[in-house]
C-alpha positions as CSV (number, residue, x, y, z in Angstrom):
1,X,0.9,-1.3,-3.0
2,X,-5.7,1.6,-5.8
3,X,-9.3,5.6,-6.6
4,X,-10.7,9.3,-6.3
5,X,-11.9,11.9,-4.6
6,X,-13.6,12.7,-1.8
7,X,-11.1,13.0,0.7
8,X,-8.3,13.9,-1.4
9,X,-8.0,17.2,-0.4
10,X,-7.5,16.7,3.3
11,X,-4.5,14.1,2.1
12,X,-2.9,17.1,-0.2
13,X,-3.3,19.1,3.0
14,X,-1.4,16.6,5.4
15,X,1.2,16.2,2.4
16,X,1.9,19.8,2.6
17,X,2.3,20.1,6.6
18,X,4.4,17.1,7.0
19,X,8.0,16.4,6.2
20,X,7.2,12.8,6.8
21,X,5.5,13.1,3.5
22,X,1.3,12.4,3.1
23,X,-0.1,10.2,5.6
24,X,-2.7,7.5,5.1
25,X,-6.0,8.7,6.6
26,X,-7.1,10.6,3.4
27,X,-7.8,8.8,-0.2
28,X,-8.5,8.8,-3.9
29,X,-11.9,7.1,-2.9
30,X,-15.5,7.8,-1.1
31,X,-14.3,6.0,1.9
32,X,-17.0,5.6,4.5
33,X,-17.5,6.8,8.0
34,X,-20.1,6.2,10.7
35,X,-22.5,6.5,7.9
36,X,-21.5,3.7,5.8
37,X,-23.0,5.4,3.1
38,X,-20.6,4.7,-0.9
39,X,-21.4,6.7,-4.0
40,X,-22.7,3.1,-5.8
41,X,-24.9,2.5,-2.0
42,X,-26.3,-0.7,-3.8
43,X,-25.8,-4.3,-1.9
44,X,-23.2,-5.4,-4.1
45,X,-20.8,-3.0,-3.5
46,X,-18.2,-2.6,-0.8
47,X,-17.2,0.4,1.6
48,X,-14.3,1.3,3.7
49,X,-14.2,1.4,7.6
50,X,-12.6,5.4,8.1
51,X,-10.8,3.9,11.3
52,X,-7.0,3.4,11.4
53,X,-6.2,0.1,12.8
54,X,-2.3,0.1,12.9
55,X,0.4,2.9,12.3
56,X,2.9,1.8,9.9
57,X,5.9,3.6,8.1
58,X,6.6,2.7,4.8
59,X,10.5,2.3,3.1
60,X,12.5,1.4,0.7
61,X,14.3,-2.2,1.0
62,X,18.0,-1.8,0.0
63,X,20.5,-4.6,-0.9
64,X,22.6,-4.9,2.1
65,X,25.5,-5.7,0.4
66,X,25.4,-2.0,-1.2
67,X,25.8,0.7,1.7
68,X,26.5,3.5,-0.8
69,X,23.1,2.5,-2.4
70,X,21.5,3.2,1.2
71,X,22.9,6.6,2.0
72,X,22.6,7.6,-1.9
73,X,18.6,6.8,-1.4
74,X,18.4,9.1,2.1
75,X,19.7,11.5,1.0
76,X,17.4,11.5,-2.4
77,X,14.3,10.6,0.0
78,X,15.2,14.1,2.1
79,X,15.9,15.7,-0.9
80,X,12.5,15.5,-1.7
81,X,10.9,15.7,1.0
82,X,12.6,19.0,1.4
83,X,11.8,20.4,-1.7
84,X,7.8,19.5,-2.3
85,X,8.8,16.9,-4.9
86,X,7.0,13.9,-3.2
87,X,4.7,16.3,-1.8
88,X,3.9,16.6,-5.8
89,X,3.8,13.6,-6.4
90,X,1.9,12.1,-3.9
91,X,-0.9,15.2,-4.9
92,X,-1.0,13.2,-8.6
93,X,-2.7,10.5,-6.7
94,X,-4.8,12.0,-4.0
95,X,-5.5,15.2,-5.4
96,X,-6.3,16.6,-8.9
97,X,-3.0,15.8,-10.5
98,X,-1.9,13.9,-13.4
99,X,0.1,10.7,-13.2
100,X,3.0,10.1,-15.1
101,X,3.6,6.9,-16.8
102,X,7.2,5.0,-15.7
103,X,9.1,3.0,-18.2
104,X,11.0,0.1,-17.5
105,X,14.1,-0.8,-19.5
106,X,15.2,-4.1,-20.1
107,X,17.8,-5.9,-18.1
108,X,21.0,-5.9,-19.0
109,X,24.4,-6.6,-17.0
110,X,26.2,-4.9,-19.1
111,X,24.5,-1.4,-18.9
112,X,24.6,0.6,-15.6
113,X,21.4,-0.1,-14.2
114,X,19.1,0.1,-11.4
115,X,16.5,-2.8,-10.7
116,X,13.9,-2.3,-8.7
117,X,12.0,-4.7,-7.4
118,X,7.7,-4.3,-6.9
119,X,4.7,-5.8,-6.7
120,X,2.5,-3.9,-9.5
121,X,-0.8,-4.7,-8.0
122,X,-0.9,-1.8,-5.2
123,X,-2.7,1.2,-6.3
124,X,-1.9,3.7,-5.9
125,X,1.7,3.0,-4.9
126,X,2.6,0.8,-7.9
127,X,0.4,-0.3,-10.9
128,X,0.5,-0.9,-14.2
129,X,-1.9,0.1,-17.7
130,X,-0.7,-1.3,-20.8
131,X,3.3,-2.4,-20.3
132,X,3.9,1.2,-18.6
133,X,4.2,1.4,-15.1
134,X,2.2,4.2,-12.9
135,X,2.3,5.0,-9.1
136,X,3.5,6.7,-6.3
137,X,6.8,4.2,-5.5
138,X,7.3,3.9,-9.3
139,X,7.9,7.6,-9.9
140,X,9.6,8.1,-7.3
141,X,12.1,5.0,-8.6
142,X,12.3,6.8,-11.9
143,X,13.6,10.1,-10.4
144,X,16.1,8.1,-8.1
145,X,17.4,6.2,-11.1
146,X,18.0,9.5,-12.6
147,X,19.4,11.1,-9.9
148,X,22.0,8.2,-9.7
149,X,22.7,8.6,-13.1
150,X,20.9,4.9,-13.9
151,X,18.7,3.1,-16.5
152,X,15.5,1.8,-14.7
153,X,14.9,-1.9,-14.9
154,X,11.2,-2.4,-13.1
155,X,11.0,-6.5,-12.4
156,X,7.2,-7.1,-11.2
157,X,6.7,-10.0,-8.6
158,X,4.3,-11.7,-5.9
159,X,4.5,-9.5,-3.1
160,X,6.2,-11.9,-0.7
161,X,9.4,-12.5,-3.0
162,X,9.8,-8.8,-3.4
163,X,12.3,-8.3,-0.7
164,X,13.6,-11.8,-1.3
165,X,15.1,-11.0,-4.2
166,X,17.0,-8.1,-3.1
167,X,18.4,-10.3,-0.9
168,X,19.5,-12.8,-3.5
169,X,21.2,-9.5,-5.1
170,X,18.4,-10.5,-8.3
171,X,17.2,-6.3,-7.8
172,X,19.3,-3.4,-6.1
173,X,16.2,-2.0,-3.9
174,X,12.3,-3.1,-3.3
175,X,9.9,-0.4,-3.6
176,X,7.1,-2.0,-3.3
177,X,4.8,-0.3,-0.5
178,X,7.0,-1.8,2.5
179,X,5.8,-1.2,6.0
180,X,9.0,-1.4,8.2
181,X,9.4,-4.4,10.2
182,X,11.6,-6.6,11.9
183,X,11.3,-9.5,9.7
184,X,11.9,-7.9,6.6
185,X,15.4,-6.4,7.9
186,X,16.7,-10.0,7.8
187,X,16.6,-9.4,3.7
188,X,17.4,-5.7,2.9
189,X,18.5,-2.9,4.8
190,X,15.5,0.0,4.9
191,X,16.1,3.3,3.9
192,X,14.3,6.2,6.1
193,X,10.5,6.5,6.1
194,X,8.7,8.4,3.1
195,X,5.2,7.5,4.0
196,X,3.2,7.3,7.0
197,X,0.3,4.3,6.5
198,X,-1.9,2.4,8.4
199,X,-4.5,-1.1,8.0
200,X,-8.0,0.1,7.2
201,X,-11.3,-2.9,7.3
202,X,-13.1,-3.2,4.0
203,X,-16.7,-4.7,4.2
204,X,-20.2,-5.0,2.1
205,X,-21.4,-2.0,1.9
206,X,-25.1,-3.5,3.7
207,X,-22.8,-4.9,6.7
208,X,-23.1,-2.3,9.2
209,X,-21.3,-3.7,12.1
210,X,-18.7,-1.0,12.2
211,X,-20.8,2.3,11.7
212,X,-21.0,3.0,15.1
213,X,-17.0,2.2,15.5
214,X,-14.7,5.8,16.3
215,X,-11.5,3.9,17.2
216,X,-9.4,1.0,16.8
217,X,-10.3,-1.0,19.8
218,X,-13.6,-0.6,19.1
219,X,-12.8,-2.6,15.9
220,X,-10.8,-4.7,16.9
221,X,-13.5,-5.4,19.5
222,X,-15.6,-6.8,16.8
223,X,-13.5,-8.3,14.9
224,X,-13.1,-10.4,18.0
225,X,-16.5,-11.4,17.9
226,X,-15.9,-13.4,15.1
227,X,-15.6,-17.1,14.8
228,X,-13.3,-19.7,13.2
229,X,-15.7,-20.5,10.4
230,X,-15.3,-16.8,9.4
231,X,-13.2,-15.8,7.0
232,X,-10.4,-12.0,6.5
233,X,-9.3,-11.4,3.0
234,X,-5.4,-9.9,2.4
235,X,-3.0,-9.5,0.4
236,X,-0.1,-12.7,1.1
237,X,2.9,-11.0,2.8
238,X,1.2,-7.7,3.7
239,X,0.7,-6.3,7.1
240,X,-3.1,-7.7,6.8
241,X,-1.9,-11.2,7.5
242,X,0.3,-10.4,10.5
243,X,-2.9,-8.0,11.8
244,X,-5.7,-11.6,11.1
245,X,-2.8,-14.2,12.1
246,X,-1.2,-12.5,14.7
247,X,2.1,-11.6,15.3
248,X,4.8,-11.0,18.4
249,X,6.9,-9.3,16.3
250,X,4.3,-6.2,15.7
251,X,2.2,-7.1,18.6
252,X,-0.6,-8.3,17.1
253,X,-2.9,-10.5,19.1
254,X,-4.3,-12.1,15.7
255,X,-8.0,-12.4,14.9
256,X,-10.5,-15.5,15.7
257,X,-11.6,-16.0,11.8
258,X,-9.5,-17.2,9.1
259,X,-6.9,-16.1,7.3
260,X,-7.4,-16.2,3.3
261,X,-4.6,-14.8,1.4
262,X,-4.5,-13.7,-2.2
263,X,-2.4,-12.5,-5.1
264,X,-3.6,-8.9,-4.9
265,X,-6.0,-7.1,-2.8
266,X,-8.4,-6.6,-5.7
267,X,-8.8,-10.0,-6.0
268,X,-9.7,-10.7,-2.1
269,X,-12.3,-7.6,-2.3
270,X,-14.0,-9.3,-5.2
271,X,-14.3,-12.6,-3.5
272,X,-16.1,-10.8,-0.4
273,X,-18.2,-9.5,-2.8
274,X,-19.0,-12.6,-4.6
275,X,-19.6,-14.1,-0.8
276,X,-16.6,-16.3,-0.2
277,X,-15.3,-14.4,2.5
278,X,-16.4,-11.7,4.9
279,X,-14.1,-9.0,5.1
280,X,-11.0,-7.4,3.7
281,X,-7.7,-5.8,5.4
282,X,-5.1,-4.1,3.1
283,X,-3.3,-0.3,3.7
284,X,-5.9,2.2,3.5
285,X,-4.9,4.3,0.5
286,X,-4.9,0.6,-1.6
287,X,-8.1,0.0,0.1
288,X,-9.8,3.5,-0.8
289,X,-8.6,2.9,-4.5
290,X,-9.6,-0.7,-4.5
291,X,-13.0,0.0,-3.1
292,X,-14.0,3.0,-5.6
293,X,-12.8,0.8,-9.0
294,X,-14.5,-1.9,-8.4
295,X,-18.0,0.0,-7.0
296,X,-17.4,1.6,-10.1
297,X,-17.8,-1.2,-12.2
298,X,-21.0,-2.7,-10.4
C-alpha cells in the first residue's frame, strides 16, 4: 500500500491504454535509472532502482462466506474499468489530479455496512492525513460502498492481519494493496485484478551497484552477491519478504542477506538511511512515493 512527478505521465498514459487499469513502472516520484541521479542528489538520501523485479496483480480479498459480495465487486471493478473511472482515479495519484479525501463511519451492526479492511501505511494505494482516509484502494472502496447501497466502515490494521480478519468475518473485503497469491486464498476469495504491480530495489542514493543494471536478473545477480551479515528492509507480509526469504509458492529462490521486517515501508527506508540496514524492497509505486517524501524532507 507513497510521491510526484516525473514519470507520471507515462503512468496516465499506460492507465489510458489498458483495461487492466495503470501498471506499476511509472510513479509519483524522480525514480532513478542507470543514472542514479534524485532531485535531493545529496548522500543522505535514497533513490529507486527503475527495474521491475516481479510481476504482480493486485485484488481485492473478499469474505468467502459472501459469494454475492464477490460477483457484486467484479462486476463494479469492470464497471470501471470500462468507463475510465479508475483510469481517473489512478491519474489523481500519478498525474496532476486532486485526491479526494474518504471518510470512514463508525461501526455499527445494526446499520447496513461495509467494512473494509486496510493497512493505511501504503501510499499511494491507502494513506491517511488527519482522521480522513486518501488513496487509490480507499476511493475506490468509497464508490463500491455506494454502489452497494452501503455505509463505509475503514478498520486500519498491520498489514499481515489484513486478510486475517476477513477471514474471521471481523471486515467484509481487504483492500489493502494485495498481490494475488496462493497463500492468501486460504483466507478470502480475490476478486479480478485492478492493478498490474511489480517489486522495485530502493538504495542510498551514493550506492551505485545497480546503475549499470537493465533487467531483473541482472539484479537479482547482485543481490546474490550479498552476504548473511547483510541486511533487506520490507514491509512484514508484503511480497518483499517472500522475494529476500524466498518462496516455492511464487518461485522465489530467496536472497543471501537478511530479512528485516517493519511496520511500514517508510519506516524500513529510514532505517537504511540512518545505516541499519542496506537496502529496501516494497511495490514500486509505494516505493517512488516513499523515496520522494522522505528526500524531501532531508
Amino acid at each position: 500500500m507513497k510521491m510526484r512527478k516525473v514519470l507520471s505521465a507515462l503512468l496516465v498514459a499506460a492507465c489510458t491504454l489498458s483495461l487492466a487499469a495503470c501498471g506499476s513502472s511509472s510513479s509519483k516520484s524522480e525514480t532513478t535509472g542507470a543514472s542514479g541521479e534524485t532531485a535531493a542528489g545529496s548522500a543522505n538520501t535514497a533513490k529507486v532502482i527503475d527495474v521491475d523485479l516481479t510481476s504482480e496483480e493486485y485484488a481485492f480479498g473478499v469474505d468467502k462466506t459472501q459469494p454475492e459480495l464477490l460477483e457484486q465487486t467484479n462486476t463494479f471493478i469492470q464497471k470501471i474499468k470500462d468507463d475510465g473511472t479508475l483510469d481517473a482515479i489512478c491519474a489523481k495519484y500519478f498525474g496532476d489530479g486532486e485526491p479526494e479525501a474518504v471518510e470512514s463511519a463508525e461501526l455499527d451492526s445494526s446499520k447496513d455496512q461495509l467494512v473494509v479492511a486496510t493497512n493505511a501505511a501504503f501510499e499511494p494505494f491507502e494513506y491517511t492525513k488527519g482522521d480522513q482516509y486518501y488513496g487509490i484502494d480507499m476511493e475506490i472502496a468509497k464508490l463500491l460502498a455506494d454502489e452497494l447501497g452501503k455505509e463505509l466502515v475503514i478498520q486500519n490494521m498491520d498489514f499481515d492481519a489484513v486478510c486475517l480478519s476477513v477471514s474471521q468475518q471481523k471486515c467484509d473485503i481487504a483492500m489493502a494493496g494485495l498481490t494475488i497469491n496462493e497463500e492468501r486464498q486460504e483466507y478470502v476469495t480475490f476478486t479480478d485484478s485492478y492493478y498490474q504491480a511489480s517489486q522495485r530495489l530502493i538504495v542510498p542514493s551514493a550506492d551505485t551497484t545497480f546503475d549499470e543494471c537493465k533487467t531483473a536478473d541482472e539484479v537479482a545477480a547482485k543481490l546474490g552477491e550479498l552476504s548473511s551479515s547483510d541486511k533487506i528492509g520490507v514491509q512484514a507480509g508484503t511480497t518483499g519478504q517472500y522475494y529476500v526469504e524466498g518462496s516455492d509458492d511464487w518461485d522465489f529462490p530467496g536472497l543471501p542477506a537478511e530479512c528485516v521486517t517493519y511496520k511500514s515501508g517508510s519506516l524500513a527506508v529510514q532505517d537504511m538511511l540512518n545505516g541499519n540496514i542496506k537496502y529496501v524492497i516494497i511495490d514500486a509505486a509505494p516505493a517512488a512515493a516513499i523515496t520522494a517524501s522522505i528526500n524531501a524532507m532531508q
